[in-house]
C-alpha positions as CSV (number, residue, x, y, z in Angstrom):
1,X,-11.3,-19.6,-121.0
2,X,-14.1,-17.7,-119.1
3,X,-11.7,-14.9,-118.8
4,X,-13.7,-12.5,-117.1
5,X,-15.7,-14.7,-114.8
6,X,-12.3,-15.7,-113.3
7,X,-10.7,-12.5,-113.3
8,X,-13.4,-11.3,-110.9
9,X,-14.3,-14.4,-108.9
10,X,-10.3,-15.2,-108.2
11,X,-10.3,-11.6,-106.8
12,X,-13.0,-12.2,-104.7
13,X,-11.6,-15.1,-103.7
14,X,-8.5,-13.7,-102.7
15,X,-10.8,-11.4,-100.6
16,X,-12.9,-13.7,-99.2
17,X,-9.0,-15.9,-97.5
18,X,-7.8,-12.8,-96.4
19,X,-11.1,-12.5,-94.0
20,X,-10.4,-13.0,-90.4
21,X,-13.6,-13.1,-89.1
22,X,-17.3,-12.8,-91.4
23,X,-19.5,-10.6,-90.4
24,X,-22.9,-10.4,-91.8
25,X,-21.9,-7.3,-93.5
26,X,-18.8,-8.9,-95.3
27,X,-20.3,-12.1,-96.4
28,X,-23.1,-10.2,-97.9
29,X,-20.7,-7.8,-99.4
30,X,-18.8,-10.6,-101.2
31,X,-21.7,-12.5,-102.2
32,X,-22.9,-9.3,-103.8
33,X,-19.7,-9.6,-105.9
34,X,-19.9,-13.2,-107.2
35,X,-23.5,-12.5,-107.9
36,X,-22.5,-9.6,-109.7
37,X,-19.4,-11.7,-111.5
38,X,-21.6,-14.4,-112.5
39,X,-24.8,-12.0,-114.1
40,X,-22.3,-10.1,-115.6
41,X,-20.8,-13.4,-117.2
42,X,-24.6,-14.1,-118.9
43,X,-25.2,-16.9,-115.9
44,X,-28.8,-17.3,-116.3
45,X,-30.7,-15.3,-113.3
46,X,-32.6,-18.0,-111.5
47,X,-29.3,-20.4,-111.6
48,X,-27.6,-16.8,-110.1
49,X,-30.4,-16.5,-107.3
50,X,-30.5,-20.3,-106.6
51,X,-26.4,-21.0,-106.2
52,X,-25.9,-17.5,-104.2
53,X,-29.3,-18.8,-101.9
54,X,-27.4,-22.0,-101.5
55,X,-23.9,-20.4,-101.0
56,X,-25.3,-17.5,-97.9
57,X,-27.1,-20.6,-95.8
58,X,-23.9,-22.5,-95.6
59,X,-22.1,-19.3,-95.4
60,X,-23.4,-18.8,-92.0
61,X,-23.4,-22.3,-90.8
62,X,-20.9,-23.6,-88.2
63,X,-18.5,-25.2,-90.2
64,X,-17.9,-21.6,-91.9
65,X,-18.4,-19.2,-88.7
66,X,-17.0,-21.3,-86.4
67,X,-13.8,-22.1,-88.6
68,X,-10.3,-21.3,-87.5
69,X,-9.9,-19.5,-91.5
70,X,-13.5,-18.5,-92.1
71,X,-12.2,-16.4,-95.0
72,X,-10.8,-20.1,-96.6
73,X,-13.6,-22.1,-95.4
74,X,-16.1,-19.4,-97.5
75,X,-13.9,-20.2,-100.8
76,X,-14.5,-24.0,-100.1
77,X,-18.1,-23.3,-99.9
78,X,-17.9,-21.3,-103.5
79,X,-15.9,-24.0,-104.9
80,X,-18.1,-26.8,-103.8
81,X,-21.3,-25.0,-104.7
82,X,-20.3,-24.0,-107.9
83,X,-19.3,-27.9,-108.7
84,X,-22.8,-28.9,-107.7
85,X,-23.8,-26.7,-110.2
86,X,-21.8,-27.6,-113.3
87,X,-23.0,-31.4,-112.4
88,X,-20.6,-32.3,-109.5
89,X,-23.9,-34.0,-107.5
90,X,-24.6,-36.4,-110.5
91,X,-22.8,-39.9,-110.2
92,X,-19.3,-39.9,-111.8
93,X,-20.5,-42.5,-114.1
94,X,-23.6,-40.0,-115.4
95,X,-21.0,-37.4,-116.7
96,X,-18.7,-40.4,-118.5
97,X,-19.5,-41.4,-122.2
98,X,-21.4,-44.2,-122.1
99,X,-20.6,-46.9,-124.6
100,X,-21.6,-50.0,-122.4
101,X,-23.7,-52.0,-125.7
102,X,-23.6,-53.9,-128.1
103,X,-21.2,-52.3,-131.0
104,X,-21.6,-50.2,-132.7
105,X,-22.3,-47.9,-129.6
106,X,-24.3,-45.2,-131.7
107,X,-23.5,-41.4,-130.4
108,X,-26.2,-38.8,-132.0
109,X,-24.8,-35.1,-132.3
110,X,-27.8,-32.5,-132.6
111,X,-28.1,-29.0,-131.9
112,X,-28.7,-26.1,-133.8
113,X,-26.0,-24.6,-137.2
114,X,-23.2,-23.0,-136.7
115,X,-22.7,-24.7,-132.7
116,X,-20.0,-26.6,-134.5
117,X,-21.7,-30.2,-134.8
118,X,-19.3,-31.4,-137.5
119,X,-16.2,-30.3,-136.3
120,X,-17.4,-31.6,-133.1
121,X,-18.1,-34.8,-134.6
122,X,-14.4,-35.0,-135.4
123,X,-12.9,-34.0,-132.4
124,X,-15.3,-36.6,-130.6
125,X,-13.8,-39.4,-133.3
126,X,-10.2,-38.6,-132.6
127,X,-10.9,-38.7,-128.6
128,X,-12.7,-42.3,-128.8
129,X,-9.4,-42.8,-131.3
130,X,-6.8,-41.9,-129.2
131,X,-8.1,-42.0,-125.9
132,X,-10.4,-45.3,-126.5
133,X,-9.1,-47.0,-129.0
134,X,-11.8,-47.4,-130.8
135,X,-13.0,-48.0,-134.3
136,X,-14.6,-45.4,-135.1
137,X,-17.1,-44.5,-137.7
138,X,-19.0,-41.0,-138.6
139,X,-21.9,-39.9,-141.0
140,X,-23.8,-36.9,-141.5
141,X,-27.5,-36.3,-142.7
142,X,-26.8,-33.2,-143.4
143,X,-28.6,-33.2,-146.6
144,X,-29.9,-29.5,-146.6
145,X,-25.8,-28.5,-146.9
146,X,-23.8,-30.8,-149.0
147,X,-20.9,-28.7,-147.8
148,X,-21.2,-30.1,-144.5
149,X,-21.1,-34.2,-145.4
150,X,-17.4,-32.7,-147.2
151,X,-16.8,-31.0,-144.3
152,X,-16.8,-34.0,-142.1
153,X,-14.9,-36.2,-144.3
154,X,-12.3,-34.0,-144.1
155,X,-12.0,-33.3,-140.5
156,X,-12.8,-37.3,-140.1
157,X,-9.8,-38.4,-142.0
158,X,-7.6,-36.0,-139.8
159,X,-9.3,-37.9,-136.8
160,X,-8.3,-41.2,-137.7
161,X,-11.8,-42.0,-138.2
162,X,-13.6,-43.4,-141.2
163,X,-16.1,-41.7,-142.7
164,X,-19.3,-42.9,-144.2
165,X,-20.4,-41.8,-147.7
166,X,-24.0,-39.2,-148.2
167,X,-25.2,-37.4,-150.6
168,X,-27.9,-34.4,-151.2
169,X,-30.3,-36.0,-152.8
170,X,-30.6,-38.9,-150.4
171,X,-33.2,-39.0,-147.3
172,X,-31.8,-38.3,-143.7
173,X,-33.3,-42.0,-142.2
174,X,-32.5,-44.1,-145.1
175,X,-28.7,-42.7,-144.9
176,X,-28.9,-43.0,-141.2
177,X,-29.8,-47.1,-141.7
178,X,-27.2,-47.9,-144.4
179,X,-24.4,-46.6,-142.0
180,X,-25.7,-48.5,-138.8
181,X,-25.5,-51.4,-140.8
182,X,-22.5,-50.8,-142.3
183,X,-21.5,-50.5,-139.3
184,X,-22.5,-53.6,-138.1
185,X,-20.6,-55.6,-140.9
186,X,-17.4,-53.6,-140.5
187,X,-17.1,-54.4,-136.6
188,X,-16.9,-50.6,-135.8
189,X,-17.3,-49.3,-132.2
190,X,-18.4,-46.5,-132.4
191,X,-21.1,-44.7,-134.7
192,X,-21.3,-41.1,-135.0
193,X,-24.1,-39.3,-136.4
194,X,-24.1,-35.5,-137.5
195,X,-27.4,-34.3,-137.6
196,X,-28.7,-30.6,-139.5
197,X,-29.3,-27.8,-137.8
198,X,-31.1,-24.6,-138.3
199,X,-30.3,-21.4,-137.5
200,X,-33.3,-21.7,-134.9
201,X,-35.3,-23.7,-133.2
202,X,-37.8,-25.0,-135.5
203,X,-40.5,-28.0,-136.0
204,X,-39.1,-29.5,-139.5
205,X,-35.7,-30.2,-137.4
206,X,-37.2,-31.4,-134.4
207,X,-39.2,-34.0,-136.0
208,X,-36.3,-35.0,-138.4
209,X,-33.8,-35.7,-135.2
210,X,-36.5,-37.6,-133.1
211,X,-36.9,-39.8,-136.2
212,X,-33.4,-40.7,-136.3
213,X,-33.2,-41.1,-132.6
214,X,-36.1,-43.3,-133.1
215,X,-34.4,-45.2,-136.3
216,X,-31.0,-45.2,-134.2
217,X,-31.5,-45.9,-130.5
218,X,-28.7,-44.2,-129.5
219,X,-26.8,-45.3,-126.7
220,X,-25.3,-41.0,-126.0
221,X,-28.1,-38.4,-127.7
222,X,-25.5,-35.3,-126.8
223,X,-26.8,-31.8,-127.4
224,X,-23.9,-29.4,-129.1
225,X,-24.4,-25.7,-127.9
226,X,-22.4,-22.8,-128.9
227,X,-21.5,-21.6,-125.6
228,X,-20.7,-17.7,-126.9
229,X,-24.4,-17.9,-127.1
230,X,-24.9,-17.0,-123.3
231,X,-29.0,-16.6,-122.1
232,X,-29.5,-18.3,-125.7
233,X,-27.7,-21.2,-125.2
234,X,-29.4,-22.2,-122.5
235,X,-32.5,-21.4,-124.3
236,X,-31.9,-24.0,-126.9
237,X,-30.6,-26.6,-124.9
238,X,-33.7,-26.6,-123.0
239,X,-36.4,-27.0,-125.9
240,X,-34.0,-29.5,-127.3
241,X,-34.0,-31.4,-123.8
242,X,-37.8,-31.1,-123.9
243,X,-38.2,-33.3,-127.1
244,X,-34.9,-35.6,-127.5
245,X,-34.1,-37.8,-124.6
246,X,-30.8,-35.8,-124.4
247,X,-28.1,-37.9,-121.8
248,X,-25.9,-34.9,-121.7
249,X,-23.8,-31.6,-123.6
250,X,-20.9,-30.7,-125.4
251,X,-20.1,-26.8,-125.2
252,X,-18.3,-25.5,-127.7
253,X,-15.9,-22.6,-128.3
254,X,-15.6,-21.8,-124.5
255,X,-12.4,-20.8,-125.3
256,X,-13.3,-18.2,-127.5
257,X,-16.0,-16.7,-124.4
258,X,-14.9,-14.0,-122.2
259,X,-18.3,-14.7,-120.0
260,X,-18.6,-18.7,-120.6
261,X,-22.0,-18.3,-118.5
262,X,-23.6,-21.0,-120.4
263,X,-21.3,-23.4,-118.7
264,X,-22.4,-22.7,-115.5
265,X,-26.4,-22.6,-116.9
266,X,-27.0,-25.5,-118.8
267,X,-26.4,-28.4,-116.8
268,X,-28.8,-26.4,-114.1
269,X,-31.3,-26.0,-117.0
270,X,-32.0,-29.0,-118.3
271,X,-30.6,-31.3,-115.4
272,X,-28.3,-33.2,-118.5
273,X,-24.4,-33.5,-117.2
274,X,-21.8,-31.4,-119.8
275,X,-19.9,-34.4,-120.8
276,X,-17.0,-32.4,-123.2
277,X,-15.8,-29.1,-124.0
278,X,-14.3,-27.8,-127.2
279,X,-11.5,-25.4,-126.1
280,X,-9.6,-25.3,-129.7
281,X,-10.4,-25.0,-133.2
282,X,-7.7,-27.6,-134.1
283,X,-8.9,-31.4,-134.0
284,X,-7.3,-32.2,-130.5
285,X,-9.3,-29.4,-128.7
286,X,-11.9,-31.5,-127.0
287,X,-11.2,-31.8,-123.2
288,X,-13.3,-34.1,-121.1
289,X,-15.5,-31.9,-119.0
290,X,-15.0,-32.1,-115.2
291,X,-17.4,-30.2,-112.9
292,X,-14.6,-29.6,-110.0
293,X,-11.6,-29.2,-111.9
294,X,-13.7,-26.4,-113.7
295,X,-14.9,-24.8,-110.8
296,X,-11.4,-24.6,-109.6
297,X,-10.1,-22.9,-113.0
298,X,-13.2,-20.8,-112.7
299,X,-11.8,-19.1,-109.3
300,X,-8.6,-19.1,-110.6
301,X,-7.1,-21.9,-109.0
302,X,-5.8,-23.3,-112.0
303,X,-6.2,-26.7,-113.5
304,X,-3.0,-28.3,-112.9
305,X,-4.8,-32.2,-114.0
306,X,-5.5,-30.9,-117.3
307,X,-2.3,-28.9,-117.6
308,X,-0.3,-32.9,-116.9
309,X,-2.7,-34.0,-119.3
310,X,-1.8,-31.8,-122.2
311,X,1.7,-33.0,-121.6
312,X,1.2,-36.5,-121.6
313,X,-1.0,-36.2,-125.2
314,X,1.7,-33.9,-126.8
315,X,5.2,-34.8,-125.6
316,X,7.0,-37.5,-127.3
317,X,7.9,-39.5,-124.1
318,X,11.3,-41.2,-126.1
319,X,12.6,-38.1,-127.2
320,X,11.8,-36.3,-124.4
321,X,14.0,-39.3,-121.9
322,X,16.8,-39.2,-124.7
323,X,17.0,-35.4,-123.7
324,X,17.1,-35.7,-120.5
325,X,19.9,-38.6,-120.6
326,X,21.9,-36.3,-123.1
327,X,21.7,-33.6,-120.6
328,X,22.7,-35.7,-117.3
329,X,25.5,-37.1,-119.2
330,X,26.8,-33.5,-119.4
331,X,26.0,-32.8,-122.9
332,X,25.5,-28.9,-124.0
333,X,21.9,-27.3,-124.0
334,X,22.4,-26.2,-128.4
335,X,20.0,-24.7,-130.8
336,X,18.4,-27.7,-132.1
337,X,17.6,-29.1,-128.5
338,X,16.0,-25.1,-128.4
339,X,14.2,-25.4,-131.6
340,X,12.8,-29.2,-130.5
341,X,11.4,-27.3,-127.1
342,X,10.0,-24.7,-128.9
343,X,8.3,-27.3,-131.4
344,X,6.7,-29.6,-127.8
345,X,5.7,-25.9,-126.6
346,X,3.4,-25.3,-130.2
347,X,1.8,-28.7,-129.9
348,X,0.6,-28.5,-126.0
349,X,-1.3,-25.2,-127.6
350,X,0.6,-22.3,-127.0
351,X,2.0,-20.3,-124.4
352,X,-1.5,-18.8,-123.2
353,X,-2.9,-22.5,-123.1
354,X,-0.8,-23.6,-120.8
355,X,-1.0,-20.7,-118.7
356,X,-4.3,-21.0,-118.7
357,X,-4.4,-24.3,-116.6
358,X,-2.0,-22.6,-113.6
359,X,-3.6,-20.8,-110.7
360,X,-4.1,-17.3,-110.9
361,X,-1.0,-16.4,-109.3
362,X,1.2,-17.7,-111.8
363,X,-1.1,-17.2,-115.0
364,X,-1.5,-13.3,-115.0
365,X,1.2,-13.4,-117.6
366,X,-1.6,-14.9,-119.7
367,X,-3.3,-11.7,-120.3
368,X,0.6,-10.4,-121.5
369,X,0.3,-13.1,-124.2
370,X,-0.8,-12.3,-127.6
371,X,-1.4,-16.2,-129.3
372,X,-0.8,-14.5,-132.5
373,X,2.2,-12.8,-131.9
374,X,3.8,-15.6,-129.8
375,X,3.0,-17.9,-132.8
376,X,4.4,-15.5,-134.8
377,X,7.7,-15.4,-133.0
378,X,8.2,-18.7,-132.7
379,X,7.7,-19.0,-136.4
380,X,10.2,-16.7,-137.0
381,X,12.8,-18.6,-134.2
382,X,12.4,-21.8,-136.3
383,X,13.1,-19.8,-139.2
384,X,16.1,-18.2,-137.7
385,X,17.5,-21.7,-136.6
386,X,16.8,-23.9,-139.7
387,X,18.8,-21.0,-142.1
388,X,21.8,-22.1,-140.0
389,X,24.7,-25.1,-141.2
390,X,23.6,-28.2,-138.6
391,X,27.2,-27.6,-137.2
392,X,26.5,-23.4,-136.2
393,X,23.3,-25.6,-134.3
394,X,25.4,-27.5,-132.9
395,X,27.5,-25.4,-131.9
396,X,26.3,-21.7,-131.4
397,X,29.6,-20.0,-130.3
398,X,30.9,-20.1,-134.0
399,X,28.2,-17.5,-135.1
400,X,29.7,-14.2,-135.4
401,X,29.1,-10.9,-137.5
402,X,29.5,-12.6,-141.0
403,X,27.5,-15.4,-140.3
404,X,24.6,-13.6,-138.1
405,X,24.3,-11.2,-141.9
406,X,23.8,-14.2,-143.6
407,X,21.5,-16.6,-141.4
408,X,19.2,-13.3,-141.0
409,X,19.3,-13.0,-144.5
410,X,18.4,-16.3,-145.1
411,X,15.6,-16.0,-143.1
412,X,14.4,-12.8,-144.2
413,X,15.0,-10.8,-140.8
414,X,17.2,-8.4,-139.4
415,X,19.9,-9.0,-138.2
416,X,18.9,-7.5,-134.4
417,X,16.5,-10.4,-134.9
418,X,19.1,-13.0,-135.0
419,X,20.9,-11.5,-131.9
420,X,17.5,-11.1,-130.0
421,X,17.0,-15.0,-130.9
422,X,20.6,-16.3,-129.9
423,X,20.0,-13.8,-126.7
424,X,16.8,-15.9,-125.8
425,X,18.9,-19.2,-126.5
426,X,21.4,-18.5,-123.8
427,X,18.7,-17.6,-121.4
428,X,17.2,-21.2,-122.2
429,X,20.4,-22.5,-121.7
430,X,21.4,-20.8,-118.4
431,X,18.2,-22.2,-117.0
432,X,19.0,-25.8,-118.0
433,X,22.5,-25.3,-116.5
434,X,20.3,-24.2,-113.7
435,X,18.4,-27.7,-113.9
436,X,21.0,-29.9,-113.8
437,X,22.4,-28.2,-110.3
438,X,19.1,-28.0,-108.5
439,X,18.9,-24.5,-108.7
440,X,15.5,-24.0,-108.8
441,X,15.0,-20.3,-107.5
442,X,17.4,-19.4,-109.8
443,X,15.8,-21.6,-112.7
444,X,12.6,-19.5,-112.0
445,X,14.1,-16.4,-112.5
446,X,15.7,-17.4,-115.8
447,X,12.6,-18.9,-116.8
448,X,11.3,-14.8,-117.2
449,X,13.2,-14.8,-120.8
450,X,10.0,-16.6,-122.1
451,X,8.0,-14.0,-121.7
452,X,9.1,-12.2,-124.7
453,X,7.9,-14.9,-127.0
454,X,4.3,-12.6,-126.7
455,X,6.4,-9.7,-126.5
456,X,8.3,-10.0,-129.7
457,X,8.0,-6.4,-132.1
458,X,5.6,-6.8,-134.9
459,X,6.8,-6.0,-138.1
């Protein structure tokens, strides 16, 4: 996420705390750098001119000058400012979903085609599922794209949502009216309306989303922008905030923008807080969106609260105590407790998800880590491990020549594939030796196997 923007603002961080003592010429030569990260990373340019304005007066304040670390107190003045900017000066409870009504709470998604309403939509369903626990229902009035109303029954039914029947030929309000009362009659909490987009700004669509809002009251009007749209993302959201009583944003597909400049534009724009992010194309990949946590991941100081969070949604708590009892008791570290950590690893994301979240420091292995290859490698791991007899699993010194020949051919690999795996494994199980002592330097050190899941060979 925002790869670039980090890579240069973390190194001008790093800078910035190793300064002594600030000079005039030093600040100003460092605040030429952010400003340079931050146009280069599609910030808008009065957001760029107002935050580095901002930034230099409190640069050369006391609390900065006359600081024991100016270097360190300069970061804090970053970090703070750029938090004010992503919508850290609005009250906490601005930037929360509101749902404080009488049910249904209706949420109205609008924005322009291809911004990823629908999929949105879903993701949005599944957090107020999960998260919420809420009854949730979801209905487009789509009707220019009957693709799109199948489109969010799908995704709905992987959400755990229910979805409200449309069709083509029917009219955007009068769908809209049956599935508020529906609604209504069904005791659902939540109501979720996909709206149509264009592939621009124009006045049919405008007039057809203030009707609904009009038809709807919407408790959340949330405006879904594309953020790999940079200068026009912020565009958009601002004529959209200029005729729909927006209450705040979802960015989408940050995590597939190098520069991710809308995220530090649109809140400044059109004064709305950015209330989510989507950061995955798979349903769970909507993250709450918090203006200091971001900032922090932004300088590449990591984002350890969403990194404890991605645990806590994917680990299976009861399996994951079991293994640790087994362990304590003294039980052997074997190849299905390998392939069950390689399966918790796959549902937090991936490997570069998770490094990601960790300060810059421990996360330039991230730009080692090809997704593709690492999901590729631990496909083939599984692969390797579920062609062996459950007791070779259990109990990995029994594999020798003959039975390496046939578990590779059984998972169609080579056999240098099957020693590379079982080579990995004892790594793995080193380190949880290393676990059970306390022997956490030397833990760390085993802990460099993993790196070769993004390093496999491609064949």
């Amino acid at each position: 996420m925002l790869e670039t923007l980090t890579e240069k603002l973390s190194r001008v961080v790093k800078q910035m705390r190793g300064q002594a003592r600030l000079t005039e010429a030093n600040t100003q030569e460092m605040l030429r750098e952010v400003r340079v990260a931050l146009l280069e990373a599609d910030v808008a340019l009065p957001v760029v001119r107002d935050f580095i304005t901002r930034v230099k007066e409190k640069a050369l304040g006391d609390d900065v000058v006359g600081s024991l670390t100016p270097g360190q107190a300069l970061v804090g003045v970053v970090q703070r400012e750029l938090t004010q900017l992503m919508g850290g000066d609005l009250p906490a409870a601005d930037r929360e979903l509101n749902l404080a009504t009488q049910p249904p709470a209706v949420i109205l998604l609008a924005g322009l085609q291809g911004a990823g309403k629908t999929t949105t939509a879903a993701k949005l369903a599944k957090w107020l599922h999960d998260e919420r626990r809420k009854k949730v229902l979801a209905v487009s009035t789509d009707v220019y794209r009957p693709a799109a109303i199948e489109q969010l029954k799908t995704v709905t039914a992987q959400a755990g949502a229910e979805f409200f029947p449309s069709a083509a030929e029917d009219q955007p309000l009068e769908i809209a009216a049956r599935a508020l009362e529906h609604a209504r009659r069904q005791f659902f909490d939540v109501l979720i309306v996909d709206t149509a987009g264009r592939l621009a700004i124009d006045e049919a669509m405008m007039q057809e989303v203030a009707a609904l809002h009009a038809r709807l009251n919407p408790i959340e009007t949330l405006f879904v922008v594309d953020a790999m749209l940079g200068q026009d993302a912020v565009n958009t959201a601002k004529a959209f905030s200029e005729r729909l009583p927006l209450t705040g944003l979802i960015l989408t597909k940050l995590d597939g923008d190098a520069r991710g400049g809308a995220a530090l534009s649109v809140r400044h724009v059109t004064g709305k807080p950015v209330k989510f992010v989507g950061v995955a194309e798979k349903i769970g990949g909507l993250e709450r969106f918090d203006p200091e946590r971001m900032a922090g991941r932004i300088l590449g100081m990591g984002d350890i609260v969403a990194l404890v969070e991605d645990v806590r949604k994917s680990i299976d708590v009861k399996a994951a105590e079991k293994f640790a009892q087994r362990m304590q008791s003294g039980e052997r570290f074997d190849l299905n407790d390998y392939r069950d950590q390689i399966g918790q690893m796959r549902k937090m994301g991936g490997l570069s998800s998770l490094l990601d979240k960790l300060p810059a420091q421990f996360a330039q292995a991230a730009g080692q880590v090809n997704d593709k290859d690492a999901e590729r490698q631990i496909r083939r791991v599984e692969g390797i491990i579920n062609s062996m007899t459950p007791q070779e699993r259990a109990k990995p010194d029994l594999i020798k020549a003959s039975r390496k020949r046939r578990i590779a051919a059984g998972a169609g690999v080579p056999v240098q594939e099957v020693n590379r795996m079982l080579n990995q494994f004892e790594q793995m199980q080193a380190m949880m030796k290393q676990m059970k002592k306390g022997g956490l330097a030397k833990m760390m050190r085993a802990m460099g196997g993993l790196k070769r899941f993004g390093g496999a060979p491609k064949h």
